[in-house]
RODO-2510 file (C-alpha; in nm, 4 decimals, decimal comma):
residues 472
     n   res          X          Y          Z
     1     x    16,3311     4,9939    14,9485
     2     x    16,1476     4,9569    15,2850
     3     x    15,9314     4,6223    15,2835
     4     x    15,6334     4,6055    15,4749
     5     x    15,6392     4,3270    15,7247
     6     x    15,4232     4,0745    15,5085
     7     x    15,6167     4,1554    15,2242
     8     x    15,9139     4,0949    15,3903
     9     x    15,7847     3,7280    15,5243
    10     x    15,6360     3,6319    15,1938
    11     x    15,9663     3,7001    14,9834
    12     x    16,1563     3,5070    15,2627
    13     x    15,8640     3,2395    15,2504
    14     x    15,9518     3,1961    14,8686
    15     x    16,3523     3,2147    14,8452
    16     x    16,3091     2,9408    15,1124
    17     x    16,0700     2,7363    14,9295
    18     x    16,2924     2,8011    14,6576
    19     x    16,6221     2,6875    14,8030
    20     x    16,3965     2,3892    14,8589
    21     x    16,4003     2,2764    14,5588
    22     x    16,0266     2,3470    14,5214
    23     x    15,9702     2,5589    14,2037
    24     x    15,5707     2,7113    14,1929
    25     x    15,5036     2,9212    14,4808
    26     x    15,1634     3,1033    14,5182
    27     x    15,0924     3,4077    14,6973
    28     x    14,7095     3,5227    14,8345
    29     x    14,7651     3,8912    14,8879
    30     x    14,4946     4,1346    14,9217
    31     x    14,4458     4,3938    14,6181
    32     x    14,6013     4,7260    14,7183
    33     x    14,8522     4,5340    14,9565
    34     x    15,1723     4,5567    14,6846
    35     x    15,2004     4,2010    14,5784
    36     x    15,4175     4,3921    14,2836
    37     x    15,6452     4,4939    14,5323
    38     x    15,7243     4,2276    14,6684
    39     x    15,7429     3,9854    14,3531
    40     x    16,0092     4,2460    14,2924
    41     x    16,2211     4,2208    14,6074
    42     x    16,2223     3,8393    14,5516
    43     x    16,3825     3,8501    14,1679
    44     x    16,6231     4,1173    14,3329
    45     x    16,7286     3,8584    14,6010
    46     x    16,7486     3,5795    14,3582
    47     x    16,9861     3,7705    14,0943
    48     x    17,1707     3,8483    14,3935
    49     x    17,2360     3,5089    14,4856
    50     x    17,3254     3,4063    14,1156
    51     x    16,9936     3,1493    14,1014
    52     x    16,7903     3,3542    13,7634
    53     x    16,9663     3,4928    13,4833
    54     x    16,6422     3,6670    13,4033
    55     x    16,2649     3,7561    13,4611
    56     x    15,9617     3,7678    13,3121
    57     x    15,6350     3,8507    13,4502
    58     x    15,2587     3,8584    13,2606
    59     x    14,9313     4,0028    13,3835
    60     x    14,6049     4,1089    13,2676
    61     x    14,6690     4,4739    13,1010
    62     x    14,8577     4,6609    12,9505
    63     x    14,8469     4,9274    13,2112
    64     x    14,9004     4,6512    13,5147
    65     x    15,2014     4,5569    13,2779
    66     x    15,3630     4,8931    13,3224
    67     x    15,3371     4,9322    13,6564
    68     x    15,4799     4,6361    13,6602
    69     x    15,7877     4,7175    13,4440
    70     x    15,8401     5,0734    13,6361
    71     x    15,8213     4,9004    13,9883
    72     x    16,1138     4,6094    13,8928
    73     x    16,2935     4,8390    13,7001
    74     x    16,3117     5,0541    14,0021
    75     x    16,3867     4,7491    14,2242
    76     x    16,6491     4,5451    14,0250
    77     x    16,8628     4,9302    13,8919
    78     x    16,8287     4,8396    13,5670
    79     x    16,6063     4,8042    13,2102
    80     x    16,3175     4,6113    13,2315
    81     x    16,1970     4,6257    12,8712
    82     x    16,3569     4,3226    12,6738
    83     x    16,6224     4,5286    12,4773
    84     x    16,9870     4,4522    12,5239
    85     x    17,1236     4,5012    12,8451
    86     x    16,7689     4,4460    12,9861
    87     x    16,7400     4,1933    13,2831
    88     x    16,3723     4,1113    13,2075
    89     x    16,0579     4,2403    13,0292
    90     x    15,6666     4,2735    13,1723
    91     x    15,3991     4,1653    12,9321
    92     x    15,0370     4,1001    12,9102
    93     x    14,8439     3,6990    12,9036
    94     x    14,7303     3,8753    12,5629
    95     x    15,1282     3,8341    12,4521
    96     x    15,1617     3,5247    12,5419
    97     x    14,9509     3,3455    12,2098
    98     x    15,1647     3,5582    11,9797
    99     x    15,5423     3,4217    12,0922
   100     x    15,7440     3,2333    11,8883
   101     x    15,9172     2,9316    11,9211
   102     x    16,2459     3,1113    11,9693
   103     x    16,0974     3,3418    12,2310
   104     x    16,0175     3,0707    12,4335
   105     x    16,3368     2,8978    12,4267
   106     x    16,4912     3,1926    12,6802
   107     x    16,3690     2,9574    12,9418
   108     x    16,5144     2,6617    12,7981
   109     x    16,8907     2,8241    12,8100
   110     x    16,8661     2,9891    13,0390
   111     x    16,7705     3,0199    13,4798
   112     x    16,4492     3,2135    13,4227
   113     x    16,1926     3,3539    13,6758
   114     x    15,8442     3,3959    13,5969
   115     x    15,6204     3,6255    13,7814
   116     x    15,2393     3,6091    13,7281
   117     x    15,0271     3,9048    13,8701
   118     x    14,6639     3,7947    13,9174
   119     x    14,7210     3,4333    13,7861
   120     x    14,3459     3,3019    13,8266
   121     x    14,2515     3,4826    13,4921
   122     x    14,4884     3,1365    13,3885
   123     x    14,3003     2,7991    13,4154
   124     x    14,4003     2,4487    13,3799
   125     x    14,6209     2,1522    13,5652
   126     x    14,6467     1,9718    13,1837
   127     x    14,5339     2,0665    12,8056
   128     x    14,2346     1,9342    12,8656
   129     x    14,0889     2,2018    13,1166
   130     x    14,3414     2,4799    12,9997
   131     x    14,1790     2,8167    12,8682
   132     x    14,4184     2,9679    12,5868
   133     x    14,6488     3,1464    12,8395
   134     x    14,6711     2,8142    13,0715
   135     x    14,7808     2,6116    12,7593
   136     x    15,0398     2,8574    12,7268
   137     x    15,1874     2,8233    13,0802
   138     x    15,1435     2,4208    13,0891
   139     x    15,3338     2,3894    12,7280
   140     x    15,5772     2,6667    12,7690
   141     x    15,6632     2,7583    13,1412
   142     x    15,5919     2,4605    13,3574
   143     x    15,8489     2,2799    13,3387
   144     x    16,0936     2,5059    13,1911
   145     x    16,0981     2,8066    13,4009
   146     x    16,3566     2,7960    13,6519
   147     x    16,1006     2,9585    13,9414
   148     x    15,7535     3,0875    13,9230
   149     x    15,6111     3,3340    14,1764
   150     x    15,1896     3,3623    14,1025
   151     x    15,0478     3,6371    14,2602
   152     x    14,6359     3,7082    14,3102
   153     x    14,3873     3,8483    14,5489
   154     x    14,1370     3,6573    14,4206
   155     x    14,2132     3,3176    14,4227
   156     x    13,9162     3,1141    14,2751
   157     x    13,6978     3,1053    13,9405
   158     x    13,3161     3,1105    13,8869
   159     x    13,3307     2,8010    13,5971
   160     x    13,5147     2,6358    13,9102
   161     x    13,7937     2,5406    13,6680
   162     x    14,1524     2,4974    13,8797
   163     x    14,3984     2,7868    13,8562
   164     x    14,6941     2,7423    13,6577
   165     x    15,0166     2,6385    13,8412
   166     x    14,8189     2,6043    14,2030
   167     x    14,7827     2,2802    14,3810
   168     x    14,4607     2,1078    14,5074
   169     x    14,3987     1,9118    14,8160
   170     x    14,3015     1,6017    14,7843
   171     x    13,9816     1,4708    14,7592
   172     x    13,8091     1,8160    14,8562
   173     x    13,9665     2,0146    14,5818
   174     x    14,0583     2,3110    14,8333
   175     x    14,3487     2,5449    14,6865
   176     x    14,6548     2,5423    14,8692
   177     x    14,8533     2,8843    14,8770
   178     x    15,1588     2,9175    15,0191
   179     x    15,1178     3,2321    15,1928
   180     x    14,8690     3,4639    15,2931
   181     x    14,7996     3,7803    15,3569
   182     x    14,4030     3,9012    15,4110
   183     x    14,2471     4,2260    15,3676
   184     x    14,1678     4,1858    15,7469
   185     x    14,5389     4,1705    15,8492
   186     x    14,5981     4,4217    15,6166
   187     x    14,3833     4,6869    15,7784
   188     x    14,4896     4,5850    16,1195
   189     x    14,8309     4,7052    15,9988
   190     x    14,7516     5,0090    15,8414
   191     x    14,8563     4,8149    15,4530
   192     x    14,5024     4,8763    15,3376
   193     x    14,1889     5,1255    15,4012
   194     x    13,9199     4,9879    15,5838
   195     x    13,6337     4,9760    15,3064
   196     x    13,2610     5,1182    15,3709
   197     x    12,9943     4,9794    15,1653
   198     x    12,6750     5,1205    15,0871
   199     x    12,3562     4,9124    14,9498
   200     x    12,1301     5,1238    14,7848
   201     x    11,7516     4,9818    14,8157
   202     x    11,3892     5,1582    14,7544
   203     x    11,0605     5,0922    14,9786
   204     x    10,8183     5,1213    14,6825
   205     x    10,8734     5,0026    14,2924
   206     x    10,5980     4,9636    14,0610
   207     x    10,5768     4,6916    13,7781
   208     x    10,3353     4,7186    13,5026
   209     x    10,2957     4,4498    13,2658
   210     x    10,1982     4,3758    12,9317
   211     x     9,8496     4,3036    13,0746
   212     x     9,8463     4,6320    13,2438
   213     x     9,8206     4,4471    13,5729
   214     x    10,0694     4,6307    13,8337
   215     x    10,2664     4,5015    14,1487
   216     x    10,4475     4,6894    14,4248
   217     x    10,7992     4,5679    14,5349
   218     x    10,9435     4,7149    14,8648
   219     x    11,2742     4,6588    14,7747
   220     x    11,4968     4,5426    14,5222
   221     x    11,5517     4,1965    14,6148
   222     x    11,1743     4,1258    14,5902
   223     x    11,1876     4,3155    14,2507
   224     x    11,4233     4,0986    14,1051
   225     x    11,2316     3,8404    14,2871
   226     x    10,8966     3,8293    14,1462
   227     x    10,9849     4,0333    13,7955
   228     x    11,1385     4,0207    13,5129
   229     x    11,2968     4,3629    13,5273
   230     x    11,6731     4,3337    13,5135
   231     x    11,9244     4,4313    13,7118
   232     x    12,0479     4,6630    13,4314
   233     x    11,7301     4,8476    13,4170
   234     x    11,7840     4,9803    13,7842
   235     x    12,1538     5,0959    13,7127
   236     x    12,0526     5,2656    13,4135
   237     x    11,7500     5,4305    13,5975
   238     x    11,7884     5,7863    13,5902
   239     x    11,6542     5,8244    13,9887
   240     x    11,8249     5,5375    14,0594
   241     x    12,1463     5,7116    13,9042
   242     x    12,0585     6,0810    14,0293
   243     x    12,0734     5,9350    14,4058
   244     x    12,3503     5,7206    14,4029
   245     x    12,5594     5,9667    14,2122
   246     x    12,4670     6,2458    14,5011
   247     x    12,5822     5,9948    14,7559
   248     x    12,9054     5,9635    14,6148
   249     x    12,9318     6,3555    14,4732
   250     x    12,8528     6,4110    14,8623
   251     x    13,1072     6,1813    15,0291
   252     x    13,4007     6,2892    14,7815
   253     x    13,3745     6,6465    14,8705
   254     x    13,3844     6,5322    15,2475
   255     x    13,6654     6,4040    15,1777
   256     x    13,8355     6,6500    14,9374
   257     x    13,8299     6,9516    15,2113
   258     x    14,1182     6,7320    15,3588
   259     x    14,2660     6,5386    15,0821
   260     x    14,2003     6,7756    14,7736
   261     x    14,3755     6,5504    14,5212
   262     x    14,0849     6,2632    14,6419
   263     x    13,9265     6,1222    14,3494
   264     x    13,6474     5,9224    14,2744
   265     x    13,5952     5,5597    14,0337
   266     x    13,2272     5,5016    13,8462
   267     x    13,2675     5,1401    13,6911
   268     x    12,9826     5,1572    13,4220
   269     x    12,7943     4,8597    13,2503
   270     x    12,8541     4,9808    12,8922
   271     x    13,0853     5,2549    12,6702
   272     x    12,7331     5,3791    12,6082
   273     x    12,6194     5,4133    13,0058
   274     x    12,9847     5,5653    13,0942
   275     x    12,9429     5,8373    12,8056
   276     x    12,5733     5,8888    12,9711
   277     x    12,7417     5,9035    13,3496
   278     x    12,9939     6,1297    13,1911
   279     x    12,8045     6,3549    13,0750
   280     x    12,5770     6,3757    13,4307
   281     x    12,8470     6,4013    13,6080
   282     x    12,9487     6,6916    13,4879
   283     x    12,6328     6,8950    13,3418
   284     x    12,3992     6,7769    13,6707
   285     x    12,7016     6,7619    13,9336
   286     x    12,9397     7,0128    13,7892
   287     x    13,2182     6,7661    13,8492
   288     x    13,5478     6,7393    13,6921
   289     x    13,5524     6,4159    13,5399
   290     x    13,7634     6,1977    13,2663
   291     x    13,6228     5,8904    13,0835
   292     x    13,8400     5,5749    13,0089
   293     x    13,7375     5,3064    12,7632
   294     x    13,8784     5,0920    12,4639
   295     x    13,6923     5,3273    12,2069
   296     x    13,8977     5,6099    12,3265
   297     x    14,2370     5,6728    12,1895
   298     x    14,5623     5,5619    12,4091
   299     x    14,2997     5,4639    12,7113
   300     x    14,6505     5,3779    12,9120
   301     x    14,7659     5,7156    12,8473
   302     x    14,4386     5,8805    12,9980
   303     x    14,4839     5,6521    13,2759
   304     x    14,8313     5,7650    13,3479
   305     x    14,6655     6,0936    13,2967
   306     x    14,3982     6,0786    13,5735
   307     x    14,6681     5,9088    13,7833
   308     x    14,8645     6,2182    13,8607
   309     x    14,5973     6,4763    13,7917
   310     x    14,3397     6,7029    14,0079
   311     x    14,0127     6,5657    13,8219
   312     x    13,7582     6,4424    14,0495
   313     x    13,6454     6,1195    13,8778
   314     x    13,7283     5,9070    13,6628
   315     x    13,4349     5,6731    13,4646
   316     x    13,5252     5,3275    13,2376
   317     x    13,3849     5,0108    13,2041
   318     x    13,6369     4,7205    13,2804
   319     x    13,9459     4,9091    13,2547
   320     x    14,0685     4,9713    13,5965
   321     x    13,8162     4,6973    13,7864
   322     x    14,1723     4,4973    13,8258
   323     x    14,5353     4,6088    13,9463
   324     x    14,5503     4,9561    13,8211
   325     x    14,7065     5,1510    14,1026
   326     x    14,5682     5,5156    14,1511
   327     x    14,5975     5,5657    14,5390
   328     x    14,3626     5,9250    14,5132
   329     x    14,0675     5,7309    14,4253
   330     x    13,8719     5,6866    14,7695
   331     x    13,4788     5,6570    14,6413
   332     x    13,3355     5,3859    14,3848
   333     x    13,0291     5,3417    14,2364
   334     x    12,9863     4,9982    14,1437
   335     x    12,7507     5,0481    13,8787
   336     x    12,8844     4,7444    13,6162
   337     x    12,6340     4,4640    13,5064
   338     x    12,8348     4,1908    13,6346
   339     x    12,7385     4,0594    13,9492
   340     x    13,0255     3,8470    14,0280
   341     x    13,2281     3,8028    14,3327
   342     x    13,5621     3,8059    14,1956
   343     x    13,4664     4,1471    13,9791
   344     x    13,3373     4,2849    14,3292
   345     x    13,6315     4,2180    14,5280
   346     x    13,8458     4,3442    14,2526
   347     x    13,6390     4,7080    14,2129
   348     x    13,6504     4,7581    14,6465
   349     x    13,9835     4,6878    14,5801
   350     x    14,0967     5,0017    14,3392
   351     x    13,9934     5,2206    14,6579
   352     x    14,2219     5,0361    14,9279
   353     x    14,5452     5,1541    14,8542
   354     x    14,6674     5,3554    15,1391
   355     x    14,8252     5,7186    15,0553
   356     x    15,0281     5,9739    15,2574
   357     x    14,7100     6,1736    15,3406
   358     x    14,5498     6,2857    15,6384
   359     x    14,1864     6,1323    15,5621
   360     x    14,1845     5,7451    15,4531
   361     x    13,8376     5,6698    15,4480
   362     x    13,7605     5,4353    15,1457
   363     x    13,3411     5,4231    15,0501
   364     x    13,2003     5,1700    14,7619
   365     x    12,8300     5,2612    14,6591
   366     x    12,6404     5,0066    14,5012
   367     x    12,2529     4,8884    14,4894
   368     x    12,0866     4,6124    14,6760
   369     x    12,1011     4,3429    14,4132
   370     x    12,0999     3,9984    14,6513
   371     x    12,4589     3,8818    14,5447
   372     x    12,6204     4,2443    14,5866
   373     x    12,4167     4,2195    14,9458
   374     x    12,5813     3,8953    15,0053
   375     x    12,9180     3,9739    14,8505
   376     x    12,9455     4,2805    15,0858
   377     x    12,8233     4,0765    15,3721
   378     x    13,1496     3,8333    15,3325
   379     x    13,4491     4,0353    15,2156
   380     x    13,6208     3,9018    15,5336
   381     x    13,6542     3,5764    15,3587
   382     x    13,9358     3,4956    15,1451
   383     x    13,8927     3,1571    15,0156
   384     x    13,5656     2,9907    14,9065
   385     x    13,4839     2,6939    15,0642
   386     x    13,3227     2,5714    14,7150
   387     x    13,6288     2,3443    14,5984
   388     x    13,7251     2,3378    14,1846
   389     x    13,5708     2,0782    13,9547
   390     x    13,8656     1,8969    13,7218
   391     x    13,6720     1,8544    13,4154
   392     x    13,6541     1,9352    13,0486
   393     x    13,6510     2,2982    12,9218
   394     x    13,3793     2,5585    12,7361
   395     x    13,5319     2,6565    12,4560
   396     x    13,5874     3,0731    12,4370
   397     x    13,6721     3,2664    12,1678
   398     x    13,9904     3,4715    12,1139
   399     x    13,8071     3,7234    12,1126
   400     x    13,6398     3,6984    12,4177
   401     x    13,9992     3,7275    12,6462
   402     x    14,1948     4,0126    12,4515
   403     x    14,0560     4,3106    12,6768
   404     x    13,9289     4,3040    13,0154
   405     x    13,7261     4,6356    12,8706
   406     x    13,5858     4,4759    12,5961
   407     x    13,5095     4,1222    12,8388
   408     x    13,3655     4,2933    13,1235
   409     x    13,2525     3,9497    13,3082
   410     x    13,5575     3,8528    13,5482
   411     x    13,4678     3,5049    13,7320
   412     x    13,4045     3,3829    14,0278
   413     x    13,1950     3,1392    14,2965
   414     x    13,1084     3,1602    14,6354
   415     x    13,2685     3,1755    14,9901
   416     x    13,0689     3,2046    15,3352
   417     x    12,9107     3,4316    15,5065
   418     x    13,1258     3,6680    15,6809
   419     x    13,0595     3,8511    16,0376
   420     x    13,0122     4,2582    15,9110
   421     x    12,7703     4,4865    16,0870
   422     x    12,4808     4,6601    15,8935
   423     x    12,3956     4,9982    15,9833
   424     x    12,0973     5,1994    15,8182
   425     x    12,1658     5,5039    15,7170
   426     x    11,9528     5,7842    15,5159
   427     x    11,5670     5,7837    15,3776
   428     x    11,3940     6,0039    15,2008
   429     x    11,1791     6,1052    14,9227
   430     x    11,2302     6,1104    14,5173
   431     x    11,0025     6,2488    14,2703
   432     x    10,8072     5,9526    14,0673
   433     x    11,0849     5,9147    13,7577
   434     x    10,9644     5,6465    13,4300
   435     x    11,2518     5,4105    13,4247
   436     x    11,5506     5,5501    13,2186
   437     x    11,6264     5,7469    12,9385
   438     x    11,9319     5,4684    12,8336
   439     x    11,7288     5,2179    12,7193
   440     x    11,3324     5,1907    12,6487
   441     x    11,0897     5,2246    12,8992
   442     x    11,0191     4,7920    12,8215
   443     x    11,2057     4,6004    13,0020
   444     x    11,1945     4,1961    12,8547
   445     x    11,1994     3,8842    13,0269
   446     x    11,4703     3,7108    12,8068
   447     x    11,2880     3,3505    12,8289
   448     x    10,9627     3,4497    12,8415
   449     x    10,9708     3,8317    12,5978
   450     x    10,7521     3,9276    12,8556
   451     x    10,7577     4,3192    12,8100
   452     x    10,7514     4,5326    13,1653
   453     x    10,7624     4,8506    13,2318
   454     x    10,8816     5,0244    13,6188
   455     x    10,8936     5,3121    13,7826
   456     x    11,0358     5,3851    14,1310
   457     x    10,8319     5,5511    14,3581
   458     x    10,9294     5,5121    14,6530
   459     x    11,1775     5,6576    14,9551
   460     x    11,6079     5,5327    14,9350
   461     x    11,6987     5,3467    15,2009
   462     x    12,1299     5,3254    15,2570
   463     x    12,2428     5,0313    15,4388
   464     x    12,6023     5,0765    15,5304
   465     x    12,8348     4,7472    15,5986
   466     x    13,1146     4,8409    15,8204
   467     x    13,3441     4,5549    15,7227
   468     x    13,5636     4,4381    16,0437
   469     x    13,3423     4,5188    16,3096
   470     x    13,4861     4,8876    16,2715
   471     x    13,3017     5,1674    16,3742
   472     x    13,1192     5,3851    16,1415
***
């Protein structure tokens, strides 16, 4: 298997670190930039030199689980399933709270390396700070596992909580990973795609409330601003919807008339605003389209499905925001009602994966909500300078961490600002449209039950953000 050049530096970074006598290594890796890969090559080098007598990795889904399992099976020449014969097994954090006793002494007897893709959905340096899946590493795989090689592109959390396994500096908190590889430096070498991002705004949205008194908002910042419509109202606006859904129709067939098999993401807010994309997509926009979410039957299998297909998009919720690897897709919609960093970074990321193809342009398409404007505006940033607070946990459900589909809101805080170029791009007209036909036409201020109604009026304006000073 030919290694890309920071793959082949990072597994050398860890077997030395290893022969070191050092035992928790941590790699930042951008998403798209085959962190799986190269977790791989470094169990492969380790068997070889008789230091593991076996692997076992975890990460967030089941899907990222089975690329997982195909990519070491492929690496090491052998099972990868936990039967006999089998030199390891890929699971999900889910997995973890159901193991025995006798499951987890394998890494008592025996030399055992422990891969974790994405490790920042695991929190806590002691019991006291440890969400369910930390606990599990601290009392189970700390200080038994021969080796552990954490793996993430997003190395932070929004509660601030510290990562599982990762070190701190001391007294500024700062994580401390032991090696690095950027999105930046991964576009400079041709790993990744260099992303486009377009903010959708509007010059003229009307408020009317209870008291019949109206306002005018000339974008979507001050709407949010001075209202109390939320953010969910405008992505489940049927203008709103009809334009940004033409933008990305528009771009994908750009792109298809040199990569046909080009495919496009929609991440929705709800199963209820994916069935209603769905169905637009394909009655409105006469596109070929699949939908993906954990009320449909085998949602892996139709993932696997789209994977290797010719349909032109592909619309969930949660379920392939995080590690799921299909290299067609090349447009997003980021259309999801969490506004979080770490969610953001982790959508751009599901269109980075470079491909064999001719055309390699990658384009997110999102609305003008301030964070997403300020998330877009930094994506050159790694790390957040806002260091992790050692403190006592919130106490969450089960229920809340068995699906990523079901839990839609992945953490996390704030970094600087970064140094990306805005560029304005088209403006024109819509028809007047009464907010949406998903929910009421009332939109509530939750602390006040203030009752609102909106309509947009006015011209789109796209800003694009050409990340990397590249050119548009």
């Amino acid at each position: 298997m030919q290694l890309r050049k920071w793959q082949s530096e990072c597994a050398n970074r860890a077997l030395e670190y290893f022969n070191a006598k050092r035992h928790h290594f941590l790699c930042l890796a951008t998403p798209a930039a085959g962190k799986t890969v190269m977790a791989s090559e470094v169990a492969a080098k380790l068997l070889e030199r008789d230091l593991i007598d076996f692997v076992l990795c975890f990460s967030p889904s089941i899907n990222i689980s089975q690329g997982i399992k195909y990519t070491f099976s492929k690496r090491l020449k052998c099972r990868f399933d936990g039967v006999i014969g089998a030199i390891g097994c890929s699971y999900t954090y889910q997995s973890m709270l159901s193991f025995k006793e006798d499951f987890w002494q394998l890494l008592e007897r025996n030399r055992v390396l422990v891969v974790f893709d994405e490790i920042h959905h695991c929190s806590g340096s002691s019991l006291e700070d440890a969400n369910a899946w930390g606990e599990e590493i601290l009392l189970n795989i700390q200080n038994q596992a021969e080796y552990t090689l954490a793996l993430t592109g997003t190395p932070w959390r929004s509660d601030q909580a510290p990562i599982a396994l990762s070190r701190y500096t001391d007294p500024d908190n700062q994580i401390q990973c032991d090696y690095i590889y950027g999105l930046k430096e991964a576009v400079t070498d041709g790993v990744c795609r260099n992303p486009k991002i377009v903010l959708i705004d509007n010059d003229e949205i009307s408020v009317t409330d209870e008291d019949n008194e109206t306002k005018t908002f000339n974008s979507l910042g001050d709407l949010f601003k001075g209202s109390a419509v939320p953010y969910q109202s405008v992505i489940k606006n049927d203008d709103a919807l009809r334009h940004i859904l033409t933008l990305a129709t528009d771009k994908l067939k750009i792109i298809k008339k040199v990569n046909p098999n080009a495919a496009g993401l929609i991440v929705s807010s709800s199963t209820e605003h994916a069935a209603y994309i769905f169905n637009m997509l394909k009655t409105e926009f006469n596109q070929t389209a699949q939908i993906v979410t954990y009320k449909e039957d085998e949602p892996s299998h139709k993932i696997n499905e789209f994977r290797n297909s010719s349909i032109n998009w592909i619309v969930s919720v949660g379920m392939i925001s995080e590690g799921t690897d299909i290299p067609r897709l090349q447009v997003c919609c980021h259309l999801s009602r969490v506004k979080t960093e770490l969610y953001f970074r982790q959508v751009l990321g599901r269109i980075l994966r470079m491909t064999t193809s001719v055309d390699q342009q990658a384009w997110l398409f999102t609305f003008a909500e301030p964070k997403l404007v300020e998330f877009a505006n930094r994506i050159a940033e790694e790390i957040p300078d806002q260091p992790v607070i050692f403190r006592n946990p919130v106490n969450v459900s089960l229920s809340e961490i068995v699906s990523l589909d079901k839990n839609e809101v992945m953490k996390d805080c704030i970094s600087p600002i970064g140094n990306n170029k805005l560029e304005f791009g088209s403006s024109y007209k819509q028809k007047p449209l009464q907010s949406n036909t998903l929910d009421t036409t009332r939109s509530k201020n939750i602390i006040g039950l203030i009752s609102q109604s909106f309509e947009i009026l006015g011209g789109f304006r796209d800003k694009v953000v050409s990340t990397f000073d590249s050119p548009f």
